[in-house]
N, C-alpha and C positions, 0 to 999 in steps of 0.2 A: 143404788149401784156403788161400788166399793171404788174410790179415787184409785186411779194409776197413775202412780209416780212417774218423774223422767228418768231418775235416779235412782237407785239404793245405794250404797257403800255399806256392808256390811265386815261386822268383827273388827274394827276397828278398836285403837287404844283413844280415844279421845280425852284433848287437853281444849280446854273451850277459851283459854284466855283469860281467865280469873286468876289465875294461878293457884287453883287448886288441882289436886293430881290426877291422875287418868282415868277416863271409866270407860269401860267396853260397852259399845254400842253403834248399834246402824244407825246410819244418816238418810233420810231421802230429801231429793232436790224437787220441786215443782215451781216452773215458770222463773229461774232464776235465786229464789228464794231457800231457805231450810224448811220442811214444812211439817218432818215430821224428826225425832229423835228419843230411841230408846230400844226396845227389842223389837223389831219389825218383822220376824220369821214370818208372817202370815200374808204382809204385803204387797201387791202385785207392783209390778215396777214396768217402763218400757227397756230398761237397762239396768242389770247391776254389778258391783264390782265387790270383790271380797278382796278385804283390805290386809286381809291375814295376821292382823294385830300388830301391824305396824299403826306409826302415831298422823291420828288424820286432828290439823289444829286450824284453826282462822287464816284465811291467807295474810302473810305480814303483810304490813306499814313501814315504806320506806319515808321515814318523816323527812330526812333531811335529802333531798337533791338535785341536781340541776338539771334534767330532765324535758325542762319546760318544752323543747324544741325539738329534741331527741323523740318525744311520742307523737309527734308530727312526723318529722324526717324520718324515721325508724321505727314505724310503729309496734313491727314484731319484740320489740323489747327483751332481748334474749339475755340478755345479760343480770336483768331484774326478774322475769318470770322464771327464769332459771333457778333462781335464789326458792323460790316458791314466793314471792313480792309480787301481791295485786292490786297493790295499791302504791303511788308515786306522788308525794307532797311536794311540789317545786316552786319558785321563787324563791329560794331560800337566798342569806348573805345581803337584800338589799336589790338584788340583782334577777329581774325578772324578765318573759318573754310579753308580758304586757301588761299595763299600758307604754306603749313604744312608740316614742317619733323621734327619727334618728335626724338630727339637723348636718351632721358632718361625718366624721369618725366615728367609731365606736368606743365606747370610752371602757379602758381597762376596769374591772373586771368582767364587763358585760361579754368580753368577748369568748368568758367561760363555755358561753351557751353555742356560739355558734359566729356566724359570721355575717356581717351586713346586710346581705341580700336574704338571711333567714327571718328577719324582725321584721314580719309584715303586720303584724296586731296592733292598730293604734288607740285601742278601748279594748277593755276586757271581754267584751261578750264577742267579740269577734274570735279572739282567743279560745273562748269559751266553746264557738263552734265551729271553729276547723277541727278541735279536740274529740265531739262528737262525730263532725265528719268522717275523720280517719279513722274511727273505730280502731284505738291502740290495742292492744293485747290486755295491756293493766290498766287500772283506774288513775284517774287524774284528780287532785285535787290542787288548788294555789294557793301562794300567797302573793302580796303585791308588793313587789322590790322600790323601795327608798332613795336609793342609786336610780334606779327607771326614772321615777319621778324626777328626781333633778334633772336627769338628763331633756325631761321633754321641757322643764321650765328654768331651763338656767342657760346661759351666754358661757358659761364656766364652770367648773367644779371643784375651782380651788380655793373656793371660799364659802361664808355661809350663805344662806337664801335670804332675800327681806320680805318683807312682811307682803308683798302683792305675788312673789313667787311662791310662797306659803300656802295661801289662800287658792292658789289655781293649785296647788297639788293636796289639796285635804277633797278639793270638787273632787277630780279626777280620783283620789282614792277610795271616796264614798260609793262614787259612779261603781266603780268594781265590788265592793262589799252591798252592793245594791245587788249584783248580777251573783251572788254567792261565794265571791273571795272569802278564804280562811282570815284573813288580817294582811298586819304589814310586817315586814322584812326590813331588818337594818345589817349595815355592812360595813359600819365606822370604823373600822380597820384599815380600809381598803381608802386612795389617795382621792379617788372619786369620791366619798362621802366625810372623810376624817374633818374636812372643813365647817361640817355641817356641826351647829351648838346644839346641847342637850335640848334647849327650848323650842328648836326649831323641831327636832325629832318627837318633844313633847307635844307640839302644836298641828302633830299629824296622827300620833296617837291617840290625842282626842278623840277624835272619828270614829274610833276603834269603839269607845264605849256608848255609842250609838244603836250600835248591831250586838254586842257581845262579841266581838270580836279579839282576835288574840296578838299579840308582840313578839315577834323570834326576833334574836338579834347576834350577829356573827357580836363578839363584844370590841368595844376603842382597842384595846388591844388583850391577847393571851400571855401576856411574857411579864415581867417585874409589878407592871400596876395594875395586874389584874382584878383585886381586889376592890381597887376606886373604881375600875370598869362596870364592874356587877354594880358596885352602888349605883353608878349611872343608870343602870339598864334598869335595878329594881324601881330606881325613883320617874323614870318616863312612865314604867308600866303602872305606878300606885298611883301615878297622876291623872292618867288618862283609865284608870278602873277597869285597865285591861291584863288579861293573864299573861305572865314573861316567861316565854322559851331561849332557855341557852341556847346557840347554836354548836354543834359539836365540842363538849365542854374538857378544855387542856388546859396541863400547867407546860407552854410551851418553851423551848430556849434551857440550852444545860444549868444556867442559871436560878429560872425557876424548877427544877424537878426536884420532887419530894414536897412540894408543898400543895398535894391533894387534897390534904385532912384541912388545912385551915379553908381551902375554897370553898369545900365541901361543906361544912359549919354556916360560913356566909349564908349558902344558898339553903340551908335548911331553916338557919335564921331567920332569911326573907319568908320562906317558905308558911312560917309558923303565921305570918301574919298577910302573908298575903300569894295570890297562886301561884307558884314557879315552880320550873321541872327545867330537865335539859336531857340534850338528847348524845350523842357519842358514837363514835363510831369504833371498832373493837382493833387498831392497828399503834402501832406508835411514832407511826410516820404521819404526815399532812402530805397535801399536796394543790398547788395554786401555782398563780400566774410569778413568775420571776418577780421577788421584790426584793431590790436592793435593800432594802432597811433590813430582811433575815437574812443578809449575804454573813455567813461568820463560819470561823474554821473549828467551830466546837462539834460539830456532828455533818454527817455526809447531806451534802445537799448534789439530788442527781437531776439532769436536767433531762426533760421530758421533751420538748420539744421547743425549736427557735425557728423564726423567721428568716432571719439572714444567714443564718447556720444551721440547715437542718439535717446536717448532717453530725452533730452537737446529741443529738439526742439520743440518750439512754448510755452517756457517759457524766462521771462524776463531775462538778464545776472545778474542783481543784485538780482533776486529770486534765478538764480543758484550760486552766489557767498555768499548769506547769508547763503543758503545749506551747501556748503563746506568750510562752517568758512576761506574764504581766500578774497582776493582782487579782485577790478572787473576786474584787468591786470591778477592779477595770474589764477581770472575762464577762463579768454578769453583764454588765453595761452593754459589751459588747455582742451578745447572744440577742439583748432584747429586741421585741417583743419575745417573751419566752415561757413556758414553763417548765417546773419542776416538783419535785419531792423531799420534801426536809423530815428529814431524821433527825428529829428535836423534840423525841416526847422521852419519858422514863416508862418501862414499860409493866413499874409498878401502879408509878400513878396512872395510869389505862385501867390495869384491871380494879382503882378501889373508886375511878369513876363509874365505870362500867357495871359495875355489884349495886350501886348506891340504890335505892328502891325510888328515887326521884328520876333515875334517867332511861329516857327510850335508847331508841338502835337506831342508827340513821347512817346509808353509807357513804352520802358524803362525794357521791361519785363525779368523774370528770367522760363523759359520753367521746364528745368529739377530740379528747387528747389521743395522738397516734401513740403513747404507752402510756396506759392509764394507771393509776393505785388501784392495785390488787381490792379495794375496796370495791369499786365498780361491780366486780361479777364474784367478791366471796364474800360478804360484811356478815350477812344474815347465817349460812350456812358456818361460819368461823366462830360465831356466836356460842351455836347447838352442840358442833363439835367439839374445837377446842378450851373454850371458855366454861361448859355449863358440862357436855363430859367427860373431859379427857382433865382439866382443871379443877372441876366442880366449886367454881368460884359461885355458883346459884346452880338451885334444881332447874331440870328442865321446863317444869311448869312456869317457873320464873322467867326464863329466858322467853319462851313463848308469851309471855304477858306482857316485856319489854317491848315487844315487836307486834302485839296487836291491842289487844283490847286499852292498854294505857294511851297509846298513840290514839285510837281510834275518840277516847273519851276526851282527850290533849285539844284537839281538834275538831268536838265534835261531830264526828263520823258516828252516825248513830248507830247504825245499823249495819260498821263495818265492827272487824277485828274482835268478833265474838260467835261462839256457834250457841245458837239459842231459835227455836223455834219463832220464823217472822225475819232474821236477819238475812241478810245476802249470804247467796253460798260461794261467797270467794272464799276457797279452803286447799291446802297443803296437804299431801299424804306424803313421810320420809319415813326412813329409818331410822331413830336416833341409836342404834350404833355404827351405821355407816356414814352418816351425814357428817359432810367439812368443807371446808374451803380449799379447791384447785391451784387457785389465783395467787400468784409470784409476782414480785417486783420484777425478775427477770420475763417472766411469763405470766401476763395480765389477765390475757380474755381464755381464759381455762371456765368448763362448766362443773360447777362444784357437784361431788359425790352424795347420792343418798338420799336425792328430791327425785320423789316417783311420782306425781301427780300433783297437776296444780287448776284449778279452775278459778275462774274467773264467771261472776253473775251467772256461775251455776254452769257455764259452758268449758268442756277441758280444751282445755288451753296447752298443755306442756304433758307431757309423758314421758315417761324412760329417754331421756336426755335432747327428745327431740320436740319441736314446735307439733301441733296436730294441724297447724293451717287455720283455725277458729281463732278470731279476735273476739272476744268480748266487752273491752272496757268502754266507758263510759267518762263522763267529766261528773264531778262529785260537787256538790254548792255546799256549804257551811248549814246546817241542820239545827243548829240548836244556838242557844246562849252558850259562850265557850265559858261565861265564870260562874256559871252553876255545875257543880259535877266534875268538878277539876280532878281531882284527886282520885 
């Protein structure tokens, strides 16, 4: 007796994630999976859809975002399935939703995610299964934030760890890469982990080459020394014989702009000898928690939201500092706890990191900011559009590769960010010539144009601009050695 499919999708333009170019062909789904691909006119289905030769690709990979708490609290994920993104990489920065034990305050920038009473995960596998409980919309996959750990073994964070608080956060980090964490997360940037020495980041790294495991690292900083940064990040990562992921990779501060090409070198440098990639996000703004140290009057910094001011938000700092007849240090000072958005990138160097064949699409997004960067709900769709073709900075098959199967291989997802018979059928159908990005600095949570179906483990998930009610995701464990297959 002849199988009947759940699905067909026929007449489709298929782009599979290799970045080779498009071939027409039907798809069928059974039990979540791909199961059959190529001319299927004879095949019986319980359902099918004619895709009328628009582009059906892998559902993307959102490598870089903060999520973590977001696919608990919010699990419809409208702002990510939107995108056609079925898959959610979180702990990124250093800054994770587990392992978590909050002894007082939440310390800056953990408060990214959410807010005190959201960190109930004190061990990953717990983490691990509220994730499946809520059955989010998208997939989840993690990493284990560096910043978390101090937090659960340090009195402080202004300084570095010794050798006994070391040791209790390599247990605790093993614990999670035991239970199928992607790796570790660093966020030495940030005032919470800056204290922290190469040696002590190397001596948690370690760990990492136990499992195959991988190294993301927001870098010590993106502005004048970013170049001795990468060295730092490359020599933790050769140390510890684990793969280095840039996190969102900028030449940030007017100071540094125009100097993509020498960064860019660095990392293909390191690359030649050992696995590194980074990942970017397609805007030329940032956007994080108020930090005095990027307070400078070379580019708009707008403030996103303030605690003792909240009514501050979604004006410029030097509109709120001419206000209060004071300085743009003393308004910032006085807005904090805060965030904002720095317009401190060149928006050349954006698109010659964005082209580079080493970097993913990551968007970087801020969930619970009340006006988020436009990256939140357009990163992926801004990509397709205006970048790959309204720009034609890369073909679309390129762009499509950025955002699955390389991320999927980065991380090893095995059997995500690719359409091949035996993979999961988390899969995107758009139009690439309608497909863009909504999403304004003025006006954030806009649904981008031109994503007409999105499924998730084979289940649809998102249609013609609206949710179907069907969550399908799952929590995703680390599948393979991540330093075999890098590339």
């Amino acid at each position: 007796m002849a199988v009947k499919f759940d699905l067909i999708i026929r007449n489709a333009q298929v782009i599979d994630g290799s970045g080779e170019p498009p071939m027409r062909a039907d798809i069928a789904i059974q039990a979540g999976k791909i199961a059959a691909l190529g001319s299927l006119e004879n095949a019986e289905s319980l359902a099918v859809l004619d895709a009328q030769g628009l582009i059906l690709a892998p559902g993307f990979i959102d490598v870089h975002t903060h999520d973590d708490l977001q696919v608990i609290r919010a699990p419809e994920m409208l702002p990510k399935i939107s995108q056609g993104i079925t898959t959610v990489i979180v702990g990124n920065c250093g800054i994770s939703a587990s392992p978590v034990s909050l002894k007082s305050e939440l310390p800056d920038p953990m408060n990214l995610l959410g807010t005190t009473d959201d960190f109930q995960y004190a061990d990953f596998a717990s983490y691990k299964a509220a994730v499946n409980k809520t059955r989010p919309a998208v997939n989840v996959a993690a990493l284990i934030g560096h910043t978390a750990l101090r937090n659960n073994h340090m009195d402080r964070l202004d300084r570095a760890a010794n050798a006994d608080e070391i040791a209790q956060m390599r247990v605790q980090l093993r614990e999670s890469l035991q239970e199928g964490a992607l790796g570790l997360s660093s966020g030495l940037a940030y005032a919470s982990a800056f204290s922290a020495t190469t040696d002590e980041v190397k001596n948690l790294a370690q760990v990492l080459n136990e499992f195959g495991a991988v190294y993301t690292t927001h870098l010590r900083t993106e502005f004048n020394e970013i170049l001795a940064a990468l060295d730092e990040a490359f020599d933790i990562g050769e140390k510890a014989k684990a793969p280095v992921i840039v996190s969102h990779l900028k030449c940030a501060g007017a100071g540094n702009w125009g100097r993509s090409g020498e960064v860019l070198q660095k990392i293909e440098s390191a690359a030649s000898k050992h696995p590194v990639g980074c990942d970017c996000y397609p805007y030329s703004a940032s956007s994080s928690t108020l930090d005095l140290q990027q307070v400078t009057s070379d580019f708009d910094i707008v403030i996103t939201w303030s605690e003792p001011h909240p009514e501050q938000g979604g004006k410029k700092l030097a509109e709120i500092a001419s206000e209060w007849n004071m300085s743009l240090l003393d308004a910032a000072k006085k807005l904090q706890p805060a965030g904002a958005v720095y317009h401190g990138m060149s928006e050349q160097d954006v698109q010659k990191i964005l082209a580079h064949p080493l970097t993913m699409v990551g968007s970087d997004g801020l969930p619970v900011d009340p006006l988020p960067h436009p990256r939140l709900w357009g990163a992926f769709p801004r990509v397709l559009g205006h970048y790959s073709r309204d720009l034609q900075l890369f073909s679309l098959p390129e762009a499509v590769r950025k955002m699955t199967r390389m991320s999927a291989d980065r991380f090893g997802l095995e059997d995500r960010g690719r359409i091949a018979v035996g993979a999961a059928a988390d899969l995107v159908l758009f139009d690439a010539a309608q497909v863009k990005d909504s999403a304004t600095f003025s006006q954030p949570q806009q649904l981008a144009e031109g994503i007409h179906s999105v499924w998730v483990n084979g289940v649809l998930s998102y249609q013609n601009k609206k949710m179907t009610g069907e969550r399908a995701g799952k929590f995703l464990e680390r599948q393979r050695d991540l330093r075999v297959g890098f590339y």
